[in-house]
N, C-alpha and C positions, 0 to 999 in steps of 0.2 A: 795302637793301630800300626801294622806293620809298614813298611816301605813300599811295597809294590800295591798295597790297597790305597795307600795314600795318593801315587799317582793315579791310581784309575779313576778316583770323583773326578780328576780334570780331561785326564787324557779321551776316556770313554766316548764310541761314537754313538752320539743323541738321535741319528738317524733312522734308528731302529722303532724307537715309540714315534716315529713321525713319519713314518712309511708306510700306504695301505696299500695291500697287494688282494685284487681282485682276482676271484676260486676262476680257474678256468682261464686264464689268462696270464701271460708274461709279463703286462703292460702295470709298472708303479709309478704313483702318484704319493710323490713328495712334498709335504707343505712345512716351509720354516715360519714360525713366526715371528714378524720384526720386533724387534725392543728397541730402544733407547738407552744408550749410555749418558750415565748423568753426568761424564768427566767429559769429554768430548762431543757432548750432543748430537751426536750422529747416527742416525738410523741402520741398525744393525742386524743381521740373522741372531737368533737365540743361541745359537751352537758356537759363538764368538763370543759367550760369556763363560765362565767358570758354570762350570756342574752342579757344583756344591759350595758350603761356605766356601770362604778364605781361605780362614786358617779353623780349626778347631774348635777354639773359645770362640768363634765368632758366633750369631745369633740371628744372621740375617740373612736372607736373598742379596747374593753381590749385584747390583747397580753399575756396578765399572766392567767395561768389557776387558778381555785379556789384555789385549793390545796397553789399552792403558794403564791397568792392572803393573805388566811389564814394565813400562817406561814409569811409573809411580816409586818400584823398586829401585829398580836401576839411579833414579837421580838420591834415594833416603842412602843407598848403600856406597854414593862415591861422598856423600855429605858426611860419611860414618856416624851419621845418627841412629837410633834404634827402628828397627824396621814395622811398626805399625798398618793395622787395618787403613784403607784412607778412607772409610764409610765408620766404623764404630772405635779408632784408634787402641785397640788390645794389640798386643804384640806377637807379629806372627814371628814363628821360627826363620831359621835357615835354613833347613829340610823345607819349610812349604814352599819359603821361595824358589827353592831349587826345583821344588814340583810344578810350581807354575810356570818356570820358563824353561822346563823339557817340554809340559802341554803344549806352551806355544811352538816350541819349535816342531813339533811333530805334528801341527795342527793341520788337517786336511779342508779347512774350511774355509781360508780365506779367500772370499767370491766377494767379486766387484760387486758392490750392489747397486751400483747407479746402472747396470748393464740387464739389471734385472727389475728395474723401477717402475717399469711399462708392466708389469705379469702383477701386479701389488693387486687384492682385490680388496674388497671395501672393509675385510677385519684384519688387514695390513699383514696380510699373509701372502709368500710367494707362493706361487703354483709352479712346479718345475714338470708338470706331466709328460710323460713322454711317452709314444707310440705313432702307431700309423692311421690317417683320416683316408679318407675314399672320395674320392671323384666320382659321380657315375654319369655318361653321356646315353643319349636317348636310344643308340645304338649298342646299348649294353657294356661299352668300354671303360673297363675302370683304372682311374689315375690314381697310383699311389705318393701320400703325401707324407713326411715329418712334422708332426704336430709341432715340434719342438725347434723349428727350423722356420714356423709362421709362427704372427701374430696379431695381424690384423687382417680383415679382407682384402683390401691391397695385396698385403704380403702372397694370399692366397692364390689370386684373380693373374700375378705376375707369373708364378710358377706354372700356376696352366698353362698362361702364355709362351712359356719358355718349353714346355713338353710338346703343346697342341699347333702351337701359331695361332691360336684363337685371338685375337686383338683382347686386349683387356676389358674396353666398352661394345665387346660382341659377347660378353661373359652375364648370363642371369643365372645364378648362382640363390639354391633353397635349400633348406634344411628344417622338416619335420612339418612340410607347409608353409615355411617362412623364408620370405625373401631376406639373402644378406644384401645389404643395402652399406657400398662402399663408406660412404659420407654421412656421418649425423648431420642433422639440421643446423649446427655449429659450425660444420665445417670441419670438425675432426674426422679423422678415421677411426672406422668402430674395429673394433676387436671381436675376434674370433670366439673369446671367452664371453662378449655378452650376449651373443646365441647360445651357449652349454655347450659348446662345441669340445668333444674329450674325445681322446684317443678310440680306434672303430667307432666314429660317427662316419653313418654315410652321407652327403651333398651331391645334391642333383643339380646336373648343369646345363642351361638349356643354351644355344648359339642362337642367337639375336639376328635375322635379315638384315635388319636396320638398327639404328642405334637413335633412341627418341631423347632427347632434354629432359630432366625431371622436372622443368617448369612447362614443356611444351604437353604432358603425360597426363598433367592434373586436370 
């Protein structure tokens, strides 16, 4: 295996098989799937593990993300002991090593993930979609919004605010005959995603005279 194929198992951007691009549209929908590093326990994008094996002899899906991969190297190589797998202990080269820490250093993927921990949906996959959602008032006036800029109805219901001067509790806000309803019955704030709410969704917004109590309503 020559030199320059060898850095591509690592270096390679994974983004391609996880990128769907709808016919007729500019708007991509990005989903990484989270994993698990088994060194570091910490919840991870897929695209911050290795590509492919380790090293060559090796025989397994890597477990350790680069990050750790790196620092695993780095402490066998000042111990001058032989540089092994830290999953199945065969002995990688010095070429691999070398391929694994030009990956990282050229890695375009390190994303905060706790910044994206709120977007996780129930198969612990991020949604990074991106495009424009629509406003639309009774008067035909449409508000353009950053899908990718909310995230909750709040998020949503403030931005109105900040374009219209609509008060936020002047805001009834529906989508596809469905009230968004700022607050679950917990007390949370619902999210924009548990309506289906994607990129060209339109929301109709109606302005409230008055502003009722949800316990005064029922």
């Amino acid at each position: 295996m020559g030199k320059s194929l060898t850095i591509s198992r690592y270096s390679r951007d994974m983004s391609d098989a996880n990128r769907l691009t709808h016919k007729g549209s500019n708007t991509k929908k990005i989903i990484h799937k989270v994993m698990k590093c088994t060194n570091c326990q910490i919840d991870k994008l897929s695209k911050e593990f290795p590509a492919d094996i380790i090293g060559r002899k090796c025989s397994h899906i890597p477990s350790f993300c680069l990050k750790c991969l790196i620092n695993y190297f780095d402490v066998q190589k000042a111990d001058q002991t032989p540089q092994k797998c830290p999953e199945c202990e065969v002995i990688i080269s010095k070429q691999e090593v070398k391929d694994l820490n030009l990956a990282w250093e050229k890695a375009l993927f390190r994303i905060n993930l706790t910044k994206n921990k709120n977007n996780l949906n129930q198969n612990g996959e991020i949604n990074t979609a991106k495009g424009n959602i629509y406003v639309i008032l009774l008067n035909g006036t449409k508000l353009n919004f950053k899908l990718e800029d909310l995230n909750t109805v709040a998020d949503l219901k403030e931005a109105i605010e900040k374009q219209t001067k609509v008060r936020f509790n002047k805001q009834k806000l529906s989508y596809k005959g469905v009230e968004l309803q700022t607050f679950s019955d917990e007390g949370t704030k619902n999210k924009l995603s548990e309506y289906s709410i994607v990129p060209e969704s339109h929301i109709q917004l109606m302005v409230l005279l008055y502003s009722i109590s949800k316990e005064l309503s029922i």
